[in-house]
N, C-alpha and C positions, 0 to 999 in steps of 0.2 A: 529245114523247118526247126529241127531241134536248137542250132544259133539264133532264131527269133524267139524263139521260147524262150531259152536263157537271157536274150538280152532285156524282154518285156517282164522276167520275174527279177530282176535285177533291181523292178520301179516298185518302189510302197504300193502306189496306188493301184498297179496292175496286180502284183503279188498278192495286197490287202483284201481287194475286193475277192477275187477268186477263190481266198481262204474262206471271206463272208459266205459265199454261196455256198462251196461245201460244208462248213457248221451249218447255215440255214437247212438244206437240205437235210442233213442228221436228226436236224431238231425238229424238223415236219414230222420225218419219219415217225420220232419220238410219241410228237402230242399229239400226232392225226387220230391215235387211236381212241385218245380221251375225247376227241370231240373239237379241240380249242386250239387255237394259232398259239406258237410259243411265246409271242406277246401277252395272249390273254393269259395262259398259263402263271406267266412272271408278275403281271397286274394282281389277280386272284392269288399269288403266293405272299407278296408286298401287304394284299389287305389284310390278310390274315395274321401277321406280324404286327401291323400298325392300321388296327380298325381308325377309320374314319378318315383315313389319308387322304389327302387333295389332288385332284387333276394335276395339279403343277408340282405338287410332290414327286408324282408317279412320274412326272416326263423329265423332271431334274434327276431322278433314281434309277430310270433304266434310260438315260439318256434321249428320250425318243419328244419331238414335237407335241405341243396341248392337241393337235387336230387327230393324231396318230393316238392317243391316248383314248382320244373322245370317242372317237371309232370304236375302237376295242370295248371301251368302257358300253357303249351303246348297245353292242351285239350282245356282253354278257348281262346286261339289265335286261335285255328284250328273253334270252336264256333262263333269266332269272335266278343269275348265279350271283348277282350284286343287286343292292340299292343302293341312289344315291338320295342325300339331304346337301337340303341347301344350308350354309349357316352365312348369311350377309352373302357377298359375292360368291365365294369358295363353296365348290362341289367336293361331297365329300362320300367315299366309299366304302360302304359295308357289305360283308358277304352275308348271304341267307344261308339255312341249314341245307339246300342244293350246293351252293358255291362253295358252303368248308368242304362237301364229299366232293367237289370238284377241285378243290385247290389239293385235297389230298391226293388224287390222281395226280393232277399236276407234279408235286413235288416226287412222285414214282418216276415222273416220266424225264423229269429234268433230272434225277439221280441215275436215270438208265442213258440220260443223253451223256451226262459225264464219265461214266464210266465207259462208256464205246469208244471217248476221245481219248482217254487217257489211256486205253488198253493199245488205241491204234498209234497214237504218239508217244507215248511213257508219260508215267504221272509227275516226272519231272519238268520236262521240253512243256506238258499241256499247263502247269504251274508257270513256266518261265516264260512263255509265252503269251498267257493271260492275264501278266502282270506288267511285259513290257509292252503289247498292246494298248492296255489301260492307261500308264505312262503317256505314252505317246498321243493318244488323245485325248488326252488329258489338255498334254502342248500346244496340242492342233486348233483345239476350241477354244482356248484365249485369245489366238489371232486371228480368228473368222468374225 
């Protein structure tokens, strides 16, 4: 078994994803406590930096789909951790005074997510690593 392992971590795509799920699951970990999918956590962190950011901001910024945004966006308006205003087409995102004490939670939770990866990987490899990832899909996404 252990030569099928090596030869299936050998593949981006096997390796890649595998790495996805163990970050995702860290990151559960993280922001289950606050209440919010680490999605929303990242959405609620973004608004807070740049009031009134647009649905297609958000999905060009943390890389993710308008439908995956809109979701998220939906559960924290229904939360009542955001509003949105329409200005012409473009939805646009504000947090209320629940969603800044929630995006401050948020950014405890994502500095305690970073810190568990880079304790468990070195703050180098977790540096090096989430730069040459980025890179690389960076690459990926021009030819899709």
């Amino acid at each position: 078994m252990a030569d099928l392992r090596s030869e299936y971590n050998s593949c981006l795509y096997h390796a890649g994803a595998a790495l996805a799920r163990s970050l995702h699951r860290l990151a559960v970990a993280h922001f289950h406590p606050v209440g919010i999918t680490p999605t929303m956590g990242f959405i609620l962190l973004t608004a807070r930096v740049a009031p009134g950011v647009s649905i297609t901001d958000l999905g060009t910024v943390h890389l993710l789909d308008s439908s995956t945004i809109s979701r998220a966006v939906d559960k924290l308006a229904a939360d009542r951790y955001i509003v949105r205003a329409n200005e012409a087409k473009v939805v646009q995102v504000f947090l209320t005074p629940d969603g800044e004490r929630k995006a401050a939670e948020a950014e405890s939770a994502w500095q305690k997510l970073q810190l568990e990866y880079r304790l468990l990987l070195g703050e180098g490899e977790a540096r090096w690593l989430a730069e040459k990832t980025a890179k690389a899909d960076e690459v990926l996404r021009k030819y899709r």
